[in-house]
C-alpha positions as CSV (number, residue, x, y, z in Angstrom):
1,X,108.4,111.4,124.8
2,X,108.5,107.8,123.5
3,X,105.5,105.3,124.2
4,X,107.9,103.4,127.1
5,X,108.8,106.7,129.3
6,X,105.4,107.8,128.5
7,X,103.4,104.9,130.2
8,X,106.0,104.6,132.8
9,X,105.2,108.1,133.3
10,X,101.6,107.7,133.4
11,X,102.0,104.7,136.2
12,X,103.3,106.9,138.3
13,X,101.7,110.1,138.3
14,X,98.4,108.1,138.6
15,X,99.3,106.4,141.4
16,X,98.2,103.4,139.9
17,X,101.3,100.5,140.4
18,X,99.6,99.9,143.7
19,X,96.2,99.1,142.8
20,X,96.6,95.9,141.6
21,X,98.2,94.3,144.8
22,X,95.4,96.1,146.3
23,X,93.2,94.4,144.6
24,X,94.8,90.9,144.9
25,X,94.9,91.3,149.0
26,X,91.1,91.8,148.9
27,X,90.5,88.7,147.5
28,X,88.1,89.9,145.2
29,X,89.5,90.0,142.1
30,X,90.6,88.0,139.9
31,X,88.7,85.3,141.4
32,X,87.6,83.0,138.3
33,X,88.5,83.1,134.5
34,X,88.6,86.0,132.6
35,X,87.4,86.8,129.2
36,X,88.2,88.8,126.2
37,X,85.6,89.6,123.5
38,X,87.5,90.7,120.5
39,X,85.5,92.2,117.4
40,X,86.2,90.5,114.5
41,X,86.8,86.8,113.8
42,X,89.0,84.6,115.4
43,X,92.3,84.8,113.5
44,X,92.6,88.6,112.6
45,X,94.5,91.4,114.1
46,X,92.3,92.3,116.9
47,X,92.1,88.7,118.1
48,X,96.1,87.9,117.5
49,X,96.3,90.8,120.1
50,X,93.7,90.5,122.0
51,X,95.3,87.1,122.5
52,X,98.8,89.0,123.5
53,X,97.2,90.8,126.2
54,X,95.4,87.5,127.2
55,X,98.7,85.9,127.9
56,X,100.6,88.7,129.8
57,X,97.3,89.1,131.9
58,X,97.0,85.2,132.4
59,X,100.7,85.4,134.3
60,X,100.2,88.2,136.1
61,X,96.9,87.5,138.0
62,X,97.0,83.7,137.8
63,X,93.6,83.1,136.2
64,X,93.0,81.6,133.1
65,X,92.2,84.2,130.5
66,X,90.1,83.4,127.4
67,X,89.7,85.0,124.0
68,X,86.4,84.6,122.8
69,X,85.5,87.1,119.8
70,X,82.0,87.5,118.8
71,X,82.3,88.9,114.9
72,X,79.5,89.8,112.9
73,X,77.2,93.4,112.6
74,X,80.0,95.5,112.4
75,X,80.7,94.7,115.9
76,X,77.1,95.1,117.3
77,X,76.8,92.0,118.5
78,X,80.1,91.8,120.7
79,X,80.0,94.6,122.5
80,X,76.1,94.4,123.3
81,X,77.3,91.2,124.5
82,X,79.7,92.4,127.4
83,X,77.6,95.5,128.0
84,X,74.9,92.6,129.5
85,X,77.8,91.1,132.0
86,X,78.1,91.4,135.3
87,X,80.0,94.3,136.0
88,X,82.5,92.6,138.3
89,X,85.6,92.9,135.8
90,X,85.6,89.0,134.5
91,X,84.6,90.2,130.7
92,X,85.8,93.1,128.4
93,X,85.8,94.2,125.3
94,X,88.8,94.4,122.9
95,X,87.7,96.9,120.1
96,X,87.5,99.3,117.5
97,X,86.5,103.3,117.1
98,X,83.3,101.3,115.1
99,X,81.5,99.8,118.1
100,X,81.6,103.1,119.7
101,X,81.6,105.8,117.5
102,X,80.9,104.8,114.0
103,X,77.7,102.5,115.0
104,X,76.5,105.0,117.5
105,X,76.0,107.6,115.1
106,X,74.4,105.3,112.2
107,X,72.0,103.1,114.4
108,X,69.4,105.0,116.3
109,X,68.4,101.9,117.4
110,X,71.0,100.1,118.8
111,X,71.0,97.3,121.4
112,X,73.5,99.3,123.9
113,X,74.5,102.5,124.8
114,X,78.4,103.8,124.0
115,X,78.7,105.7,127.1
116,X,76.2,104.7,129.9
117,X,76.3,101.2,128.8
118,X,80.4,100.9,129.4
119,X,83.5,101.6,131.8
120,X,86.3,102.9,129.3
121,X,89.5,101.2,130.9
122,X,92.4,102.3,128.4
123,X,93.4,102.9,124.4
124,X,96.1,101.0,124.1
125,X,97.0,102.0,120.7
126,X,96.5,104.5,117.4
127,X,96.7,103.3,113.4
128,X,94.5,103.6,110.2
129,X,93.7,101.6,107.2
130,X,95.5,101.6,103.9
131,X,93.8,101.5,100.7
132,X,95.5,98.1,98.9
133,X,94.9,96.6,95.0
134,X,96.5,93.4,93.7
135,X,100.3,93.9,92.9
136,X,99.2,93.1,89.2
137,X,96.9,96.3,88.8
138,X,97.5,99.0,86.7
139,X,98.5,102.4,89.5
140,X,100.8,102.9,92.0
141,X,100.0,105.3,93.7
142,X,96.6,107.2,94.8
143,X,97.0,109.7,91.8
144,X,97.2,106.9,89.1
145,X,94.5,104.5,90.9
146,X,91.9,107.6,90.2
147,X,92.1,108.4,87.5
148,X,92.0,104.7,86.3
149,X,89.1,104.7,88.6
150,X,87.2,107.6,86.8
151,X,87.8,106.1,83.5
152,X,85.6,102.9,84.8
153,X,82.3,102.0,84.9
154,X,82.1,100.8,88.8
155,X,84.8,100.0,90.6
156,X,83.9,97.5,93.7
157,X,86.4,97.4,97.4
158,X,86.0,95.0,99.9
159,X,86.0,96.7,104.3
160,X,85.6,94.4,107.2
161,X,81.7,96.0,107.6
162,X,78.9,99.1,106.7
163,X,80.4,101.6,109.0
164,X,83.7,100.9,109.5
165,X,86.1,103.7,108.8
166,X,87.5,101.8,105.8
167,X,83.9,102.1,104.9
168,X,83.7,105.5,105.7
169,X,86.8,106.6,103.6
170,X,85.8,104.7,100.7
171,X,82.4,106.1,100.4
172,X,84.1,110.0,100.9
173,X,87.2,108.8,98.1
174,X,84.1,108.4,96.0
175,X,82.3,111.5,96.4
176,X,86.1,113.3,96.3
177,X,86.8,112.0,92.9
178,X,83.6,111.3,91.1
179,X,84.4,107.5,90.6
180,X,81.4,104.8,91.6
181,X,82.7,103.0,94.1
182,X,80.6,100.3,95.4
183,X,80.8,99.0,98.9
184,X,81.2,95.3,99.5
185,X,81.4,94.7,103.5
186,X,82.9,91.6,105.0
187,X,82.5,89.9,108.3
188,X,86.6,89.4,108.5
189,X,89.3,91.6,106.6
190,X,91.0,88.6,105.5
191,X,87.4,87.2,103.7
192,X,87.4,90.2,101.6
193,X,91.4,90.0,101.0
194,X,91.0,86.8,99.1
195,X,88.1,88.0,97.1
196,X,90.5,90.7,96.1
197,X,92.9,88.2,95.1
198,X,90.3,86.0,93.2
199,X,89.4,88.8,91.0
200,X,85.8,89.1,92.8
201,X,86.8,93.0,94.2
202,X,89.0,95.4,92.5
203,X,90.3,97.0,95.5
204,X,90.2,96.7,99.5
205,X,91.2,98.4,102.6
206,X,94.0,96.7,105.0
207,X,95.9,97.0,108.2
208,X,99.2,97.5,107.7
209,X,100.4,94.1,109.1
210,X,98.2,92.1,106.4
211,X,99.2,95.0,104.3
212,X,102.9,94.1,104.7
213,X,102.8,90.4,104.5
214,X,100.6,90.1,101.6
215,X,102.7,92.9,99.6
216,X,106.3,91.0,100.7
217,X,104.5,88.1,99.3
218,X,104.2,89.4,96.0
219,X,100.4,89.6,96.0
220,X,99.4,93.1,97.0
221,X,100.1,96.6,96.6
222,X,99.6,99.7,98.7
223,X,98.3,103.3,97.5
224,X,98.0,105.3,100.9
225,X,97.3,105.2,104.0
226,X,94.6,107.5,106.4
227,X,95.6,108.7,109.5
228,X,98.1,111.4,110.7
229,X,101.2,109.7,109.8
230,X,103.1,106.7,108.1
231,X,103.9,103.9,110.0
232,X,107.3,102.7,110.8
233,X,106.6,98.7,109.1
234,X,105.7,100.0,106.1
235,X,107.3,103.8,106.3
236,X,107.7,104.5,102.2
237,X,103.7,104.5,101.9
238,X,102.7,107.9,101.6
239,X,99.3,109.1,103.2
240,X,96.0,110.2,101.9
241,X,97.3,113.8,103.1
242,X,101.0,113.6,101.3
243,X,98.8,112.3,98.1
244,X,97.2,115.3,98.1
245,X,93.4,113.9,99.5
246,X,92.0,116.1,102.3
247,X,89.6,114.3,105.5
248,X,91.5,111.1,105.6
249,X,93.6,112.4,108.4
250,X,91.8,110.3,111.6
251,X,93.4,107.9,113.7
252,X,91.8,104.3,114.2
253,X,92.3,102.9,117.8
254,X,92.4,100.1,119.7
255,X,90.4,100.0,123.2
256,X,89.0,98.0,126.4
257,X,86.0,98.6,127.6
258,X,84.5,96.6,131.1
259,X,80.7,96.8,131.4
260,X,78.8,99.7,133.0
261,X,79.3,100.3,137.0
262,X,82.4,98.9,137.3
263,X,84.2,99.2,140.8
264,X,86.6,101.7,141.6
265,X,89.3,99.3,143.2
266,X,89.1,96.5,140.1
267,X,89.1,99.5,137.2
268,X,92.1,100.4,139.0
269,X,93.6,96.9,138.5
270,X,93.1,97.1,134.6
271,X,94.3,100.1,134.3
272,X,97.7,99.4,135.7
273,X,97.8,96.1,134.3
274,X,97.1,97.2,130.8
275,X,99.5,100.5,131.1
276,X,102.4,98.0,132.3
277,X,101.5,95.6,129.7
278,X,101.5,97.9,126.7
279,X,104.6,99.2,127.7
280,X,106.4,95.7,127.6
281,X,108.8,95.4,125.0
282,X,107.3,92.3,123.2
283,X,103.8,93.9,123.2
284,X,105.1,97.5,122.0
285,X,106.9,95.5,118.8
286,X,103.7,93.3,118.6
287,X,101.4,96.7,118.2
288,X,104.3,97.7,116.1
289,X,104.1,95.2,113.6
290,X,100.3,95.6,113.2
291,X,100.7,99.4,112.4
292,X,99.9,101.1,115.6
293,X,101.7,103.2,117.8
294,X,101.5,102.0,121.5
295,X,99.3,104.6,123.0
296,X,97.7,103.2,126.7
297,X,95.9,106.1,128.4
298,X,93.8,106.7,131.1
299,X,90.3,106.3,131.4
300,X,90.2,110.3,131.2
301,X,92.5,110.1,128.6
302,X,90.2,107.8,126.6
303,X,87.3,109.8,127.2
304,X,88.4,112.9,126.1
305,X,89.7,111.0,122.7
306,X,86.8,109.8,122.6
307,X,84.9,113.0,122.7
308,X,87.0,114.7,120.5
309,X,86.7,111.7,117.7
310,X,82.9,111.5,118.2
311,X,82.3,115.2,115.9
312,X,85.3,114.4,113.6
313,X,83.6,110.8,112.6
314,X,80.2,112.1,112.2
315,X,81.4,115.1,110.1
316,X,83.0,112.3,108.1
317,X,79.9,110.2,107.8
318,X,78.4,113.2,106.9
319,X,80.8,114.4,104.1
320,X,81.0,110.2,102.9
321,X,77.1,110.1,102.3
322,X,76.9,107.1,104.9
323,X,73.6,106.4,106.0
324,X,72.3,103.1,108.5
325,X,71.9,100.3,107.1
């Protein structure tokens, strides 16, 4: 079943359409502006969509919608802010498997909890990184770029921070080939895209949209990508798997998260809005181009992904040598 039918079908089983003119006719919500913390810096593929959903969900509930992204501490910092808000459905988080999963099983200590902490409202969308070099270097593929990697002293790649799953794969493409790779993490995946570029990294993980737009412009080339599949922007890049690497195959998502305690009725209202939204044509195409698959689930649906990516990650951290910082 294709994303569309598969939402549409979703809407309907759950019942859900009504729920947000429920919610309207109480009066209760919206009733002020609304805002979206994206992880990562203002200007990068979380907050470009994050932005997208801001627009559709400005029109549709007539309230002002603002992005506001909170970068820095692999993501620590904006989701431990939303998990302190009010949990009246006026601030959300717009995130990554790493504020989740990834920091929740390297930081014992961290400011919020994953689970009691947040209301899961929907996953809006699946994807994974891709291993990228400057167009000028020396492999083409995953096969040539180790062995030039073995033949070198250190070798150092730029993520977008210590956890990440970019993180993650790099440190287990190290142990998998012998090569010393050394970690460089970034507050912004563009940041360590131009130190690649300036000679200061000699490789770096991407999203496929920067992926695509720095390769068309001559500047980059791609070696793999993680995940399950290729994606349909950039469909002659083989994955990790294809390549012949073993425990790159897990998905990256997209998510929203409300704070903790968050009523029934205005959950309810998310949920449809965000199922109806992701479905839309332009916002489909927009997930698209950034190298996801248009997912939108359930809160259940989220949960149980969740729960099922929870071991996989941690058996990855495990087999990458990835301790807390």
């Amino acid at each position: 079943m294709n994303p569309s039918r598969r939402l549409v079908s979703r809407l309907g089983m759950l019942g859900l359409l009504p729920a947000l003119g429920t919610a309207r006719a109480q009066g209760t919500f919206p009733s002020r502006t609304l805002r979206i913390v994206p992880f990562g810096t203002a200007g990068g593929p979380i907050d470009a969509l994050a932005r997208a959903y801001a627009e559709k969900l400005q029109k549709r509930w007539g309230q002002s919608v603002i992005v506001d992204p909170k970068p820095g501490a692999s993501g620590i910092i904006a989701a431990d802010f939303v998990a302190k808000q009010p949990p009246d459905g006026h601030t959300v988080l717009f995130t990554l498997p790493l504020t989740h999963v990834n920091n929740a099983i390297l930081q014992p200590r961290l400011p919020y909890h994953p689970v009691n902490d947040f209301t899961p409202l929907s996953m809006l969308a699946t994807g994974g990184p891709m291993l990228v070099a400057r167009a000028n270097a020396p492999y083409q593929n995953l096969r040539e770029f180790i062995s030039f990697a073995k033949a070198q002293k250190t070798l150092t790649y730029g993520t977008w921070g210590n956890g990440s799953t970019a993180h993650l794969f790099g440190e287990l493409l190290q142990r998998q080939t012998g090569a010393n790779l050394v970690h460089v993490p970034y507050k912004a995946e563009a940041t360590a895209h131009s130190d690649l570029f300036g000679e200061q990294l000699d490789f770096a993980w991407a999203n496929p949209a920067s992926a695509r737009t720095h390769t068309q412009a001559g500047k980059m080339k791609v070696l793999g990508i993680t995940g399950t599949r290729r994606v349909s922007i950039m469909p002659q890049v083989a994955t990790f798997a294809e390549q012949g690497l073993t425990g790159f195959d897990i998905d990256s998502w997209i998510g929203l998260y409300a704070p903790a305690r968050l009523p029934e009725a205005i959950a309810e209202a998310w949920v449809s809005a965000l199922l109806e939204i992701t479905r839309m044509p332009d916002i489909s195409a927009r997930l698209t181009a950034f190298g996801f698959e248009p997912w939108g689930s359930t809160p259940a649906e989220f949960m149980t992904r969740y729960r099922a990516d929870y071991p996989r990650i941690a058996e990855l951290i495990k087999a990458a040598g990835v301790t807390a910082e």
